[in-house]
C-alpha positions, 0 to 999 in steps of 0.5 A: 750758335756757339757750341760749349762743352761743360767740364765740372771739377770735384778734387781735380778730375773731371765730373758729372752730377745728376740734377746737381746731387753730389752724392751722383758724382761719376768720374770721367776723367781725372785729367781735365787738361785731356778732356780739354784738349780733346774738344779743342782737337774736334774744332771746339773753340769754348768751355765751361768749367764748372768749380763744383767744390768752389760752390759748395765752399762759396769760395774759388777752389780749383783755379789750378785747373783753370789756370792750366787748361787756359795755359794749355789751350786756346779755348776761351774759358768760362768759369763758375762756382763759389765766385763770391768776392772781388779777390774770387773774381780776381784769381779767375780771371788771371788764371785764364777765364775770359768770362766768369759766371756769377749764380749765388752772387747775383741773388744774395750780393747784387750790388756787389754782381753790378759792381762786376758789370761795371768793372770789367763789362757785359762781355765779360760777366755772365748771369747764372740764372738756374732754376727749379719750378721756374725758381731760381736755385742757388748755392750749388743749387742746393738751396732754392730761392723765391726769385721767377726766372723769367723776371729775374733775368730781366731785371738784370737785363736792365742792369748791363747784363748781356749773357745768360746761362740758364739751367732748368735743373730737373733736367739736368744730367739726365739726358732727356732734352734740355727745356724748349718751352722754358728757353722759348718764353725767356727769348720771347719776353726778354728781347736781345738777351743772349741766351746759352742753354744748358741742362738735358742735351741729349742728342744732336737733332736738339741742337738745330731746334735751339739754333732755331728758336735764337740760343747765342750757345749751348753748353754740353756735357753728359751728352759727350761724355756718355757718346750720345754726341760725338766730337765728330758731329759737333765738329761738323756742326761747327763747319756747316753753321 
């Protein structure tokens, strides 16, 4: 199981929101290239950077900050927020994301997410299938929509889709573990998907859990910034798996 930590960015710096409320947002760091390179010194191969004012502007924002950690490091880059158009998708990509993940798009533009299947491959772009109630929630999870997660994920699925992120969103930022059933019941019903777990991480002992069950990934990020994991024991657990 991959291990991805999460940098979300809000004017440069480096973030955390609560169950995605903006007006939560705590500053960790206002260098992210740091941060960054700090997780690729512990061992850490991947990263999720998420463009927060890029999902709020339904627009790429900070590609600056990605073009930089991607010059700066070797992480394999993926990269979120506001991607809605083709020239979104573009300026990520030559800023340095490997993979992008598309949420808002999927729901709202399909045809135009399909076309980003069929352009650049199931390798490279990743379902964001978040959800409150089991409902997928869209524009920087501010709106909600009517969509069932679990269906959802498998129609894409027919689709060419190979990766997804999804986020149970009441269990976000809030440290109090991410949600088991939910991940449990999407690798149980939609077969051979690669499943990255995000939201609720809050100690080391849940990661063998989701190993376990068949997450492909899972991304942390309260969790490191507030010392509930520390580098060192995702170090190790990158060595011993």
């Amino acid at each position: 199981m991959r291990i991805i930590p999460a940098i979300d960015i809000i004017n440069g710096q480096c973030v955390r929101l609560t169950k995605g409320d903006y007006d939560t947002k705590k500053v960790y760091n206002e260098n992210p290239i740091e941060v960054a390179k700090a997780f690729e010194d512990s061992g850490i191969q991947y990263l999720h950077v998420v463009d927060l004012d890029g999902a709020k502007a339904s627009h790429i924002v900070n590609y600056r900050v990605l073009e930089e950690i991607a010059t700066k490091t070797n992480l394999k880059i993926d990269f979120g927020g506001g991607l809605k158009t083709d020239d979104d998708l573009r300026i990520a990509f030559e800023s340095g994301a490997h993979q992008i993940t598309g949420g808002s798009i999927a729901v709202k533009n399909p045809d135009t997410f399909k076309n980003w299947i069929a352009k650049y491959g199931s390798d490279k772009i990743i379902l964001g299938a978040d959800c409150n109630d089991e409902k997928i929630a869209i524009s920087g999870w501010q709106e909600d929509s009517e969509l069932k997660v679990i269906p959802f994920i498998k129609d894409y699925q027919t689709k060419g889709v190979k990766y997804v992120i999804c986020t149970d969103i009441s269990k976000d930022g809030m440290l109090e573990g991410p949600s088991f059933d939910l991940y449990k019941r999407i690798l149980d019903e939609v077969k051979a998907i690669k499943l990255i777990a995000s939201g609720g991480i809050s100690k080391y002992d849940e990661l063998p859990k989701l190993q376990d069950m068949g997450c492909e990934a899972v991304i942390i990020g309260k969790a490191i910034y507030e010392n509930r994991i520390s580098l060192k024991a995702l170090e190790q657990f990158i060595i011993n798996t």
